[in-house]
C-alpha positions in Angstrom: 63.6 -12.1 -55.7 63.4 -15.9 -55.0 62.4 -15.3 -51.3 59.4 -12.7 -51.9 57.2 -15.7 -53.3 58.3 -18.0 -50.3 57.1 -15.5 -47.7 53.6 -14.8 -49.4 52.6 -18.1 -49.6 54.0 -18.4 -46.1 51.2 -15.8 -44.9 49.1 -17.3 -46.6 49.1 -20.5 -45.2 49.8 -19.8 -41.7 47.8 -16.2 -41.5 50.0 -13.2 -40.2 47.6 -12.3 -37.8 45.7 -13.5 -35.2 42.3 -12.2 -32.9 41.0 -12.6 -29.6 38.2 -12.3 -27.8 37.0 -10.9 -24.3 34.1 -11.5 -22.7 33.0 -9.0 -19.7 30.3 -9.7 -17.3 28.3 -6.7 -15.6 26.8 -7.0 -12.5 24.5 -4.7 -10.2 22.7 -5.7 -6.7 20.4 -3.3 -5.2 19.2 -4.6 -2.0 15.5 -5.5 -1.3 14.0 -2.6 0.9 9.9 -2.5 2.0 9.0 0.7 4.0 5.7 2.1 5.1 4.4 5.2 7.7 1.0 5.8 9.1 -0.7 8.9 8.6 -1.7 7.9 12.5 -0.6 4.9 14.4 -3.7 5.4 17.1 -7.3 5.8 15.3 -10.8 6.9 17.0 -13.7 5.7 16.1 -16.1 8.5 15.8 -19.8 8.6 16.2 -21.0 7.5 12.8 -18.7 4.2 13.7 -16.0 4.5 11.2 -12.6 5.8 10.7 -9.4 5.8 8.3 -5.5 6.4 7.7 -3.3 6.5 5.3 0.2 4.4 4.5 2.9 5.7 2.2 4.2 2.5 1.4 8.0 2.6 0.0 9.3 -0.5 -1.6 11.4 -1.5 -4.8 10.0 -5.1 -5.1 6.7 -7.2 -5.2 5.8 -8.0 -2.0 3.6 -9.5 0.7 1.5 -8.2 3.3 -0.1 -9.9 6.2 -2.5 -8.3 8.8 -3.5 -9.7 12.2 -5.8 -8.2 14.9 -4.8 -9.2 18.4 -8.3 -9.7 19.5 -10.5 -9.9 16.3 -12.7 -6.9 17.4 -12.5 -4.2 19.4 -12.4 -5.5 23.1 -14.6 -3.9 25.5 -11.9 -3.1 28.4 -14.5 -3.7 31.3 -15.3 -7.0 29.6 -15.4 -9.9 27.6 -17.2 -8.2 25.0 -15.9 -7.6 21.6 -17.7 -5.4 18.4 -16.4 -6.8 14.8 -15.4 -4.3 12.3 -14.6 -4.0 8.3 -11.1 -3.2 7.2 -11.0 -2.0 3.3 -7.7 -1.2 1.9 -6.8 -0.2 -1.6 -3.7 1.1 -3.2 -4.2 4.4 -5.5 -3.4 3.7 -9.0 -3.4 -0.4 -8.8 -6.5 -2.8 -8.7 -5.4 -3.9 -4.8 -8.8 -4.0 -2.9 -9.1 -6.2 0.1 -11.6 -6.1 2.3 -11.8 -8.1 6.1 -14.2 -8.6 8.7 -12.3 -8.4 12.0 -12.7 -11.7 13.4 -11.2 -13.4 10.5 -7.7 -10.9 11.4 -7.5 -12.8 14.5 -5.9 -15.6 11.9 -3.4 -13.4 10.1 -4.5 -12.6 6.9 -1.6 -12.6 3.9 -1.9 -11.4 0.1 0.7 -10.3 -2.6 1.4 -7.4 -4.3 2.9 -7.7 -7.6 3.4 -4.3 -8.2 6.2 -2.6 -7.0 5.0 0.4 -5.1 7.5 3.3 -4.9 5.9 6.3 -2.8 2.0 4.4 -3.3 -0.2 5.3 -0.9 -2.6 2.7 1.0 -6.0 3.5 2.0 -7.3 2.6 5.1 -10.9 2.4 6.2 -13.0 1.0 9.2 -16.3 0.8 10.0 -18.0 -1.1 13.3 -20.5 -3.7 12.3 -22.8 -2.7 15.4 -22.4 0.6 17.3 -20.7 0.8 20.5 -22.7 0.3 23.4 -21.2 -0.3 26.6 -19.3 3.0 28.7 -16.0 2.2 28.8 -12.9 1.8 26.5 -12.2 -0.8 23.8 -9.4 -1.5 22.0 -7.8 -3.4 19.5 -4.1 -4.1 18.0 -3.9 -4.2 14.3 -0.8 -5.8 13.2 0.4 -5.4 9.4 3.6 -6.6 7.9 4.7 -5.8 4.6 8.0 -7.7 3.7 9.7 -7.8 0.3 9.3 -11.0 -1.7 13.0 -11.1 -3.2 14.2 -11.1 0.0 11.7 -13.7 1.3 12.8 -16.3 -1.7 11.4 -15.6 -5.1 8.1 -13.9 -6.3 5.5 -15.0 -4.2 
């Protein structure tokens, strides 16, 4: 009966249990991805000197977008001569509306999006400045880049 004491204040000194603790760390990655398709990759002009496309833009971060014209106008084949033009773009459900004359796309335009557009669809418009004139073909390349911001170094 002498012991019983000794062995409850021994508990009670040094505690009979002890506890330990774990920490866990969760991690995910999901790769930055920016796509986008044309409606039409080649676009007429037609009489009343506009014309317009879609994009169905597919991308799971902000990002940005830059736009260059090769020749900043449409380039008379035959000639020298080149007829300026307005781009407009919007995005459907966001407050994205640019607008450009042509010969400021022959310096590459860039802008951000901050929202992050999965399945948004760009509108595309042109319209001449001047009507075509001269017989022949002109032609212009319209250049645009959309590239994720993550993956491009931060939010930007």
């Amino acid at each position: 009966m002498k012991l019983f004491p000794v062995l409850l204040v021994g508990c009670v000194i040094n505690p009979c249990f002890a506890f330990d603790d774990v920490s866990l760390t969760l991690t995910g990655e999901v790769s930055a991805k920016c796509g986008f398709e044309a409606q039409s990759a080649e676009l007429q002009f037609s009489e009343s000197g506009m014309v317009n496309t879609v994009l169905v833009i597919n991308c799971n971060t902000p990002m940005k977008v830059s736009i260059h014209s090769q020749n900043g106008g449409l380039r008379h084949q035959q000639s020298n001569v080149i007829n300026n033009y307005r781009m407009s773009l919007s995005i459907v459900n966001t407050a994205l509306k640019k607008s450009y004359m042509a010969e400021q796309l022959h310096n590459k335009q860039v802008f951000s999006v901050s929202d992050i557009l999965f399945e948004r669809v760009m509108d595309v418009q042109f319209q001449l400045t001047e009507p075509l004139i001269y017989a022949g073909e002109y032609k212009d390349i319209l250049r645009i880049e959309m590239t994720p911001t993550i993956a491009s170094g931060g939010v930007w």
